[in-house]
N, C-alpha and C positions, 0 to 999 in steps of 0.2 A: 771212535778211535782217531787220532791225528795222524797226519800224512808226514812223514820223515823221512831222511834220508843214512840210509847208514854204508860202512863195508862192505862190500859184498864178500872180502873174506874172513870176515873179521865175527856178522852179524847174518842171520837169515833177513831174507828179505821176501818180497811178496813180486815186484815189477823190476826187471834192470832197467836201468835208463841210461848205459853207457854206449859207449859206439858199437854203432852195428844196430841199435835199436832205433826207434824213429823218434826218442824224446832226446838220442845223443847229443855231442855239442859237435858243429861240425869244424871249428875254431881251434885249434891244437897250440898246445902252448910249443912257443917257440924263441930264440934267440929275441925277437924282437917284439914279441907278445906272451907278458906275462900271465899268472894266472887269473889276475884282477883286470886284466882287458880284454880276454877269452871269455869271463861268466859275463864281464858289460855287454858284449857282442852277443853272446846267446839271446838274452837279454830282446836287442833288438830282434835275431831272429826269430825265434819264438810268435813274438807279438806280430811280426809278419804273416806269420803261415797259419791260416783259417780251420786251418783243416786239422791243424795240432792243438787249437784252441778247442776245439767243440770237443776234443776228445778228454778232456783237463780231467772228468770227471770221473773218468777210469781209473784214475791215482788218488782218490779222495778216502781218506781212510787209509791208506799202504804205507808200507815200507819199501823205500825205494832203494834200490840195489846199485852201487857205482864204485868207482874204484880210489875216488880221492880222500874219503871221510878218513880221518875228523878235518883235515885241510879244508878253504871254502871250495864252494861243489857249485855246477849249472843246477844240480838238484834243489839247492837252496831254493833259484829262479821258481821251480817247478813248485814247491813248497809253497812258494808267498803266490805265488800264481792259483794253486788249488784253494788255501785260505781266503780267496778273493770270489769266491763261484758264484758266492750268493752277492758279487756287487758286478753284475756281467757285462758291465755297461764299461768297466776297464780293461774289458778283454777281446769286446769286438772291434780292434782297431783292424785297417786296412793298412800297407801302406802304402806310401805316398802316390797317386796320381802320377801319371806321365805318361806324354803326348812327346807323338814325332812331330818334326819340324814344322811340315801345311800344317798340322795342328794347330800349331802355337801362331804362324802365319793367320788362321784362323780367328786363333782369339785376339790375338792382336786388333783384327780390323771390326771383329764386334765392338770389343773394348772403348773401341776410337768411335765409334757408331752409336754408344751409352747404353749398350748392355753387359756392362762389368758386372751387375746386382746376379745375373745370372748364372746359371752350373755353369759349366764350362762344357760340356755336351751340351746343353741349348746353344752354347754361342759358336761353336763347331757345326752342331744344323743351321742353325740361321744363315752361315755361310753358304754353306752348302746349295739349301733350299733356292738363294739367289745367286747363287754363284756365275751365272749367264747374264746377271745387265746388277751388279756389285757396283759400277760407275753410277749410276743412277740414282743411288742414294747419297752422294756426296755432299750434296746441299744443305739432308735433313740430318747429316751427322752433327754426334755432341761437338767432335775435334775436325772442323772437315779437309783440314791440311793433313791432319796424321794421318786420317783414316783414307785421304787419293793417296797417299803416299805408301802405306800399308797395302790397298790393293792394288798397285801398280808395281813393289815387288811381289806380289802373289801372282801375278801375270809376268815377269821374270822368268821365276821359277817353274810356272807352268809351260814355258816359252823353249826350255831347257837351260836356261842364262842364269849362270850365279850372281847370288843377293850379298849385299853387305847389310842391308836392312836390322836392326835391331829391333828387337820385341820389345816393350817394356811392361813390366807387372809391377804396381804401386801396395803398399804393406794396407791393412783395412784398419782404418782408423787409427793409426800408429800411437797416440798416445795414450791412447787407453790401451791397444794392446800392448806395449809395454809395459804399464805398468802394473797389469794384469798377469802379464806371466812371472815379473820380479817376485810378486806378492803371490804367486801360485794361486792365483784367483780362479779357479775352474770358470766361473759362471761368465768371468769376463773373458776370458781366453775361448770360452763357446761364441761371445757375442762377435770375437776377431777376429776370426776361422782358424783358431789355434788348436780346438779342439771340438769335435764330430767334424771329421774331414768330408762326407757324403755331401753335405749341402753347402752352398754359399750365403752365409747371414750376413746380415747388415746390423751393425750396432743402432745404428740411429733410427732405424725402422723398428728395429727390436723394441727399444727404449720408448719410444715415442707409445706402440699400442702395449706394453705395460705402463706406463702415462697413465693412457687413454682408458685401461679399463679400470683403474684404480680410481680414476673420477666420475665415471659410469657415465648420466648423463648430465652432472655437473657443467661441464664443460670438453672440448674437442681439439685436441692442438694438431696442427701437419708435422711433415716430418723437418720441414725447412726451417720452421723457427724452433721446434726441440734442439734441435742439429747445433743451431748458432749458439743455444743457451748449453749444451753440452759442452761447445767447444772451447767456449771462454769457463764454463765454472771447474771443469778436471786442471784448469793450473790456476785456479782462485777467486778467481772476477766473479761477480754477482750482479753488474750492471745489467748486461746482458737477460740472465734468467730473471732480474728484477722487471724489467722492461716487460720480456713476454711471459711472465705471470703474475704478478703482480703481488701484493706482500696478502693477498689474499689464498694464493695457490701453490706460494713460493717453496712451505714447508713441503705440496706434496710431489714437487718434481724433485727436490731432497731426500725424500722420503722412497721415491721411484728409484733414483741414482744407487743409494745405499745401496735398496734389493740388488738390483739390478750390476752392477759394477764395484762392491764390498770391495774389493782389495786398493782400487786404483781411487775408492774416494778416501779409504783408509790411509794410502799411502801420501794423497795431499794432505790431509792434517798433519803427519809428520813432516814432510815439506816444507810445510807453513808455518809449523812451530819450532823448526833451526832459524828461523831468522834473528840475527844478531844485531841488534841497536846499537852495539859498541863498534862495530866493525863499517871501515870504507867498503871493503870488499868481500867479497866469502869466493871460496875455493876449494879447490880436489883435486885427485889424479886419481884417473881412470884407470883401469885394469893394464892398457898396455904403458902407462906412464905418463899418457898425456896428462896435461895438468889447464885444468876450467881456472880460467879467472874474471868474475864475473863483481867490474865496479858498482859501487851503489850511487845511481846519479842526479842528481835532482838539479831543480832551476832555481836559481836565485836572480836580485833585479838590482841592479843600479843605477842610480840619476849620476848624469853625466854634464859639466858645461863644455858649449862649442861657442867659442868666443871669437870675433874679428872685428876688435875697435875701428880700426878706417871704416869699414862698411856698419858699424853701429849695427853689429850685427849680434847676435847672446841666441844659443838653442841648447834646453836642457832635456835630451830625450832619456827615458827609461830602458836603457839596454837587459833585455833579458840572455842568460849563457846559462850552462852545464855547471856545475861543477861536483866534484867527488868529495862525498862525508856521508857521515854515518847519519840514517833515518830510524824514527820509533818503530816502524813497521814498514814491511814488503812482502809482497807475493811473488817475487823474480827467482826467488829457490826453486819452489815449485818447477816451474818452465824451464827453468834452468839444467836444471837436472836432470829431466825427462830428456832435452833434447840434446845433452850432452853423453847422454846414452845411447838415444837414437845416434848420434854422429860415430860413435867405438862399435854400434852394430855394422854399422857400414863400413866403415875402414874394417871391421872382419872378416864380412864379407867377402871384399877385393881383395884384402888378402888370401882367401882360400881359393880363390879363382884365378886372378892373374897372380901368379905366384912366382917365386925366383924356382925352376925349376935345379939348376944345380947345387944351389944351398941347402934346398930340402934334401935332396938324396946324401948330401953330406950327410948333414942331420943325422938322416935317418941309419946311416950307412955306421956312425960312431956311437948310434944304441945299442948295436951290436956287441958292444964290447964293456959298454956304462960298467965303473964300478964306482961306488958312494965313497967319495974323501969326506977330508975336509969342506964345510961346507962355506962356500962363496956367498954370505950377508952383503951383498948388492940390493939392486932397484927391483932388478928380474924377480929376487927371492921372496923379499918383501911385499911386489905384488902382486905374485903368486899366493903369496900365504895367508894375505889379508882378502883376495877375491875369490882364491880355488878357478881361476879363469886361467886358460892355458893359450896363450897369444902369440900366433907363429911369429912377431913380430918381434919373441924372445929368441928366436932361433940365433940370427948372427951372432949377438951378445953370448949369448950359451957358448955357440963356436971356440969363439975371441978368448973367453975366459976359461974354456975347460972342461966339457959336460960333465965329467966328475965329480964339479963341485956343483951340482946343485941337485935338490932335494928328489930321491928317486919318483916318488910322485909326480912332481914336474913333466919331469921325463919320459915317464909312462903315457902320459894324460897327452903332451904336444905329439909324441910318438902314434898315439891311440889318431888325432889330428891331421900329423902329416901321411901317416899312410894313409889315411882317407882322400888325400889332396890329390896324393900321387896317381892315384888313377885314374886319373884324367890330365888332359895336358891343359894345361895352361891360357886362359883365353879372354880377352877385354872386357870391361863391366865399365857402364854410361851410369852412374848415379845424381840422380837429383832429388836432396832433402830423402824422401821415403820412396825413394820412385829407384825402382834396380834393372836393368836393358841389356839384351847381350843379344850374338845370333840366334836365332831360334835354334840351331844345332845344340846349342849348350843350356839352354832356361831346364834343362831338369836339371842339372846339375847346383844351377843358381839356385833356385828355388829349395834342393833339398839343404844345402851350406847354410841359406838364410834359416831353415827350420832346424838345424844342427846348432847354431848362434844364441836366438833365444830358447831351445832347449838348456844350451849352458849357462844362460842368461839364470834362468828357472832355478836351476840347482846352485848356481855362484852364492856369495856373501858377500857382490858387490853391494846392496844395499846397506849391511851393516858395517862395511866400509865408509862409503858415501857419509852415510849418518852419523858415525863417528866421528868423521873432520868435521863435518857440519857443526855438530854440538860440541865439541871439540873433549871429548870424551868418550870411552869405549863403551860401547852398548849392542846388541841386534834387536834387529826389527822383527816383531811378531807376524807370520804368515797366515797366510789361510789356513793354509792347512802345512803340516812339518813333514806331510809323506812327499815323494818327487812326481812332478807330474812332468817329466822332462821325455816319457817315452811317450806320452800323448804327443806333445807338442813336434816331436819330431816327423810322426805321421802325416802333419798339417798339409792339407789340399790349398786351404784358402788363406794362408798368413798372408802371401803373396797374392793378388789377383788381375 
């Protein structure tokens, strides 16, 4: 028998799952959450609580009893969630990790010491364990400026003296987990700590001993030169992996990558084959409207004379320069692209962090009242509709022009965003390239933003966006998989570490 949900006055039912029961939603639709952000919210809640997980299996078979049917229902949640029993490995999510400040002070000065590879409980013991001569070790640290620096505000705050100290946690392998989560790659999004939050993996460690056992005792690589050859072949280059394998081995660390990173090597081929022979330059705009422009540059040579008859002097050197035209072939999409994604993660970041605290409450203060006109065909709408990415960055603009005009969607989705912002005040972020730093007071907060980001990263249509200017034709990109693995990703322990 299948698990449904129906009326409760309308149909018999076998289980209520309405309030008051412990499957309720505890989210109430309200002026400023409607009923499509109440069941997204359950949604997360739900997949929090352990204890309402393991119970899924007492509604298998039922009719469920509530009060919204035929409207949509949390029951729905509850439905796709019991349909899922026999796959239990999407249901034991924890969530996120979080650590008081000496915590994060903690891993901070492992981190700087080169035990990043590890949980973050070991790197909290290791403090610990040496916590009485911590100066001692300063020599044999990876970083040993950050890490005297790191335990000399840990001695601070031990001291009673407040730290300006920032923490910093750097993204694990950024470009593949990008574009690992674009392409809803599960197996890459495991190797980036996107997904199984309990441990800390290493992609390149991972990658290297499935290598290693697919050549059995063929041959043995380290992790150092996999690492170098991974680094340069995910945006094209093959020198690299030519070098440390040679055209003898080269198919089978191809062949490794595939298994092993399916989405993010998939997604270089398409990458690779927007490149445009006709074109000086190739370009895009990113979700909140910035716009990539990315010249095509190559070196050309010219002989030059340097003449001065009194000194019977003649020199004809060979000047080499830049300049911009169209080539047969490039691998700079690839790179390009990636890290122009990487750069709209960040700028969303610090946006949800250090944030205009009285614009949002405006914002938020005139969904209150949202009713859909006429609709405002701007930038805002446009890339909105072509990303499904909701960028507080549209907020002023929104202001300016009128929240009326623009798509209730929109609205819904920034509104779903800015009250998430709001509850917390507002507080600095130090970014470098993949590297995200704040007080230790605030890194859960960071850390869950950054997992909120590419979660929405996961579920967007920036790619088929992206792709579409690239080829300059409308298309989407085929994923791993078409189901959302956006509620894993936001559980993420290890995206950040």
């Amino acid at each position: 028998m299948q698990t449904k949900v129906v009326n409760k006055y309308k149909e018999p039912y076998d289980v209520y799952i309405g309030r008051g029961s412990k499957w309720g939603n505890p989210y109430p639709i309200t002026p400023t959450q409607d009923r499509e952000t109440v069941i997204a919210k359950y949604r997360e809640y739900i997949l929090s609580k352990p204890e309402l997980l393991k119970d899924l299996h007492e509604l298998k078979g039922k009719t469920l009893g509530c009060f919204c049917k035929p409207k949509p229902c949390h029951g729905d949640i509850l439905v796709e969630l019991v349909n899922q029993l026999d796959k239990p490995e999407k249901l034991l999510m924890k969530p996120m990790k979080q650590f008081n400040p000496m915590q994060y002070l903690a891993i901070d000065i492992a981190n700087h010491y080169g035990l990043d590879k590890l949980n973050y409980e070991e790197r909290i013991q290791w403090v610990k364990a040496n916590m009485d001569n911590l100066e001692d070790y300063t020599a044999t640290a990876e970083e040993p400026l950050l890490y005297a620096k790191a335990v000399h505000a840990l001695r601070e705050v031990q001291s009673g003296k407040p730290t300006n100290h920032a923490v910093a946690f750097d993204a694990v392998c950024s470009g593949l987990q990008i574009m690992s989560a674009l392409m809803r790659c599960k197996k890459g999004c495991e190797l980036t700590g996107l997904i199984d939050p309990d441990n800390r993996i290493d992609a390149y460690t991972a990658i290297t001993a499935a290598l290693n056992a697919r050549l059995g005792s063929t041959a043995t690589y380290e992790r150092k030169d996999v690492k170098a050859a991974i680094m340069q072949y995910l945006y094209g280059g093959m020198s690299t992996p030519l070098e440390v394998f040679g055209e003898e081995l080269i198919d089978e660390f191809l062949l490794a990558m595939s298994e092993q990173a399916t989405g993010a090597v998939e997604l270089l081929q398409i990458l690779l084959n927007s490149w445009n022979s006709e074109l000086d330059n190739h370009t895009w705009v990113l979700p909140d409207n910035h716009h990539a422009y990315c010249p095509v540059i190559t070196k050309a040579k010219k002989r030059i004379n340097v003449e001065e008859p009194s000194l019977n002097f003649r020199w004809t050197p060979t000047m080499i320069y830049e300049i911009q035209e169209p080539q047969e072939k490039g691998l700079a999409n690839a790179a390009n692209v990636v890290h122009s994604i990487d750069a709209y993660i960040l700028r969303s970041v610090v946006r949800r962090c250090n944030y205009n605290k009285e614009l949002l409450e405006k914002f938020l203060e005139a969904t209150y009242t949202y009713e859909k006109q006429e609709r405002a065909n701007d930038w805002v709408t446009e890339r909105y509709n072509a990303t499904r990415m909701p960028c507080i960055s549209f907020v002023e603009h929104i202001l300016n022009n009128g929240i009326n005009h623009y798509p209730k969607s929109l609205i819904r989705a920034l509104q779903s965003v800015v009250s998430d912002v709001l509850v917390h005040e507002p507080f600095s972020v130090i970014t470098i390239h993949d590297s995200f730093a704040c007080h230790p007071n605030h890194m859960n907060v960071l850390r869950k933003h950054y997992n909120s980001v590419l979660a929405d990263l996961s579920d967007s249509t920036i790619l088929d966006d992206i792709c579409s200017q690239l080829y300059q034709q409308e298309g989407t990109v085929q994923k791993c998989t078409d189901e959302s693995i956006s509620y894993l990703i936001k559980n993420a322990n290890y995206g950040l570490t």
